[in-house]
C-alpha positions in Angstrom: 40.2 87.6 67.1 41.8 85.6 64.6 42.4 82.6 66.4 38.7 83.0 67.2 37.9 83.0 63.7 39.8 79.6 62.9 38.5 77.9 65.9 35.0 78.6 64.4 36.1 77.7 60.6 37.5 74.6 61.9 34.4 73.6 63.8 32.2 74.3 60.9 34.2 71.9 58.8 33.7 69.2 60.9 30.4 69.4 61.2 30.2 69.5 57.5 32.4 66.5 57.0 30.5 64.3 59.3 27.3 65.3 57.6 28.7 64.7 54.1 28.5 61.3 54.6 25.3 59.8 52.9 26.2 56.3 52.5 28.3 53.7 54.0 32.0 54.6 54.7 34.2 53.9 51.4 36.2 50.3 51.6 39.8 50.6 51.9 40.6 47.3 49.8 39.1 46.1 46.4 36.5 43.5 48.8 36.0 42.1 52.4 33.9 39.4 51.8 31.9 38.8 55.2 32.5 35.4 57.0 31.5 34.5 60.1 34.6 32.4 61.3 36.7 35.1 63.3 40.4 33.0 63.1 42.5 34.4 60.7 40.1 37.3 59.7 39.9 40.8 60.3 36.7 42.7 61.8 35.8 45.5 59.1 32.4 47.5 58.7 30.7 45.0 60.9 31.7 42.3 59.8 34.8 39.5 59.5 36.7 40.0 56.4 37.5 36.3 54.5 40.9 35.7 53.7 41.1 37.4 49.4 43.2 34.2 48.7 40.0 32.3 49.5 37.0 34.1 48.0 35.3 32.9 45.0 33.0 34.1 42.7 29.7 32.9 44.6 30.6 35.4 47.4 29.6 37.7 44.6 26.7 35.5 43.3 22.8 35.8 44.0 20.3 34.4 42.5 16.4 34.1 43.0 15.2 37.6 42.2 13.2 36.8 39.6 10.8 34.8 42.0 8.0 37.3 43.2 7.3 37.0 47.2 4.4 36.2 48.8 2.2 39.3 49.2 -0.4 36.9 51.2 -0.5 38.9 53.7 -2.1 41.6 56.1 -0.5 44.4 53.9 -0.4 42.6 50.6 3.2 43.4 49.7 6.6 41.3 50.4 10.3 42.7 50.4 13.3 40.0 49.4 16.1 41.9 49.6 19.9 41.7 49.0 22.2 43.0 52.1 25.2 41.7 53.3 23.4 39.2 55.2 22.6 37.1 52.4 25.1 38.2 49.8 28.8 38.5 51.7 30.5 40.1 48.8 28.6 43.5 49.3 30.7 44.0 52.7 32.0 47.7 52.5 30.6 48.1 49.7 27.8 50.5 50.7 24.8 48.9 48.4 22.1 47.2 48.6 19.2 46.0 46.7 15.2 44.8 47.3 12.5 43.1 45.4 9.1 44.9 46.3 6.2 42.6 45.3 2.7 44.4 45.5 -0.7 42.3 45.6 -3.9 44.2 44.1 -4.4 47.6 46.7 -0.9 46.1 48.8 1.2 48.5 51.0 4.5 48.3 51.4 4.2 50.5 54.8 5.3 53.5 56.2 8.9 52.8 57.2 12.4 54.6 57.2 15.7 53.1 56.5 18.2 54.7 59.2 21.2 54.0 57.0 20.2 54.6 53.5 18.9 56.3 50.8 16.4 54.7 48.6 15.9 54.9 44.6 13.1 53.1 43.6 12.0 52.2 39.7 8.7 50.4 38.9 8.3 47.5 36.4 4.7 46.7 36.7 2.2 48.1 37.7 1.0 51.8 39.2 2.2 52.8 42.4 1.5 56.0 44.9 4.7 56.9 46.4 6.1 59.7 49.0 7.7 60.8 51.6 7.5 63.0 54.5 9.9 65.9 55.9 11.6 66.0 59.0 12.3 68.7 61.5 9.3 71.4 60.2 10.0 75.2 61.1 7.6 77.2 63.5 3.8 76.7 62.6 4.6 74.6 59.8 3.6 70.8 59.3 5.7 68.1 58.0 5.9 68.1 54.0 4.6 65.6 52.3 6.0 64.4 48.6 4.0 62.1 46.4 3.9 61.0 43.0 2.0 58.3 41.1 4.6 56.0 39.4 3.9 53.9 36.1 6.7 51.5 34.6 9.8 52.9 33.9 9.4 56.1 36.4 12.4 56.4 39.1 11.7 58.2 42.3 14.4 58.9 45.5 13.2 58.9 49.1 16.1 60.4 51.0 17.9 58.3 54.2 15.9 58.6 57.3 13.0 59.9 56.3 9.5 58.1 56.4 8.3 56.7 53.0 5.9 54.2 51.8 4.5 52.7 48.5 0.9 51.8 48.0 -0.7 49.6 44.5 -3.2 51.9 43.5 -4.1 49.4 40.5 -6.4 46.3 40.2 -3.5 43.9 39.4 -0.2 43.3 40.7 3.0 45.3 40.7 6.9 45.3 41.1 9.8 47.6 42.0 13.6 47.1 42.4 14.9 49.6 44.7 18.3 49.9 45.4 19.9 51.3 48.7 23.2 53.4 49.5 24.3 50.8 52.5 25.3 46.9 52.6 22.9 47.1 55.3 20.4 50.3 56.0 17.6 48.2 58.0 14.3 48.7 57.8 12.1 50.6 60.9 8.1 50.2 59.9 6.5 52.8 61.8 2.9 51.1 63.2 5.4 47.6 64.0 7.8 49.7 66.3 5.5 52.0 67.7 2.6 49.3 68.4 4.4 46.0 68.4 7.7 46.4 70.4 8.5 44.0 73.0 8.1 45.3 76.0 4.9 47.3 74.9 5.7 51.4 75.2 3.6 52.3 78.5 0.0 53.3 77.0 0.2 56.2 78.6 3.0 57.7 76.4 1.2 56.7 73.2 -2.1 57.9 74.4 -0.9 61.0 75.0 1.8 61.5 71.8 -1.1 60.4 69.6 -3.8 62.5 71.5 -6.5 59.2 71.8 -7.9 57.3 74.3 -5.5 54.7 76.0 -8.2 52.1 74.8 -7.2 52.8 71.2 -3.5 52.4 72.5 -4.2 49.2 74.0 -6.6 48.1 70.9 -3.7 48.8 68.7 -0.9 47.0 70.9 -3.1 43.8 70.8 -3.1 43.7 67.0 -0.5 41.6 65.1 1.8 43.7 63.0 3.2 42.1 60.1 6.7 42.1 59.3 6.6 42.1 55.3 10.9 41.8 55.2 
């Protein structure tokens, strides 16, 4: 019975332990500074490390925030962000930060980051925020948390689940967000669903979203806009 007992504590702690994890996994080494030439490097988080003796302050350096993006678009908003992809000093590191520019009414989407946690702040502007709950119990709906954010206010949408951020104002806005991975990617919702390459057979979209296949097909033939 006993052994029974420690079998099941053990379990139980490694469950929780994988779980604990919210973020990338912690670097081993002050830096890894990502480099694409693979001689004489070593392969960490993704990525080949640069030789320390050779790194330099730029693999630390970014610039170019303070540019808004172009919110010309068919959801009026624009992320520039900062991954690892474009700043190789955030390697292991498990951060990340985006630029969200807003045009007058612009969306930034409904979209989940599979790798991250997001805390947002707003600098201009007014902006309705939320999120939605996964896994509702028996009879129950997904929650949904929102809040109307002015300058200054901070909100969190946790990793995974489905978020957005819509200007509710007349002018434009701005929000920094910053992320708890070097590189938590991006899934937008109507893009993946509606505009993956091969198409998802009408059929299972028709009958998941409980229209006619026309509206399926209508949908698929629409251009969704990538605003990354």
């Amino acid at each position: 019975m006993a052994l029974k007992y420690f079998v099941l504590t053990i379990a139980i702690l490694a469950v929780v332990t994988s779980i604990s994890h919210a973020s990338d996994p912690s670097p081993l080494q002050d830096f890894c500074v990502a480099v694409n030439d693979s001689r004489a490097a070593v392969f960490v988080n993704g990525k080949f490390c640069k030789d320390p003796k050779d790194a330099t302050a730029e693999d630390f350096f970014k610039s170019g925030l303070n540019v808004a993006g172009n919110t010309s678009n068919q959801v009026g908003s624009a992320v520039t962000a900062v991954n690892v992809n474009n700043l190789p000093g955030l390697n292991t590191l498990g951060i990340s930060l985006v630029r969200i520019d807003y045009a007058p009414y612009g969306l930034n989407p409904p979209h989940t980051h599979p790798r991250g946690t997001e805390v947002l702040t707003v600098l201009e502007g007014t902006l309705y925020v939320g999120f939605v709950l996964s896994n509702p119990g028996p009879n129950m709906k997904n929650k949904l948390f929102t809040k109307i954010l002015h300058p200054g206010d901070v909100f969190v949408f946790p990793i995974g689940l489905i978020h957005f951020q819509f200007n509710v104002g007349k002018s434009k806005a701005v929000a920094f967000a910053g992320l708890s991975s070097q590189n938590p990617g991006t899934i937008t919702i109507a893009n993946a669903v509606f505009g993956s390459d091969p198409p998802i057979n009408d059929n299972v979209l028709a009958k998941a979203f409980q229209v006619d296949k026309k509206v399926v097909d209508y949908l698929q033939s629409q251009f969704w806009w990538d605003n990354n």
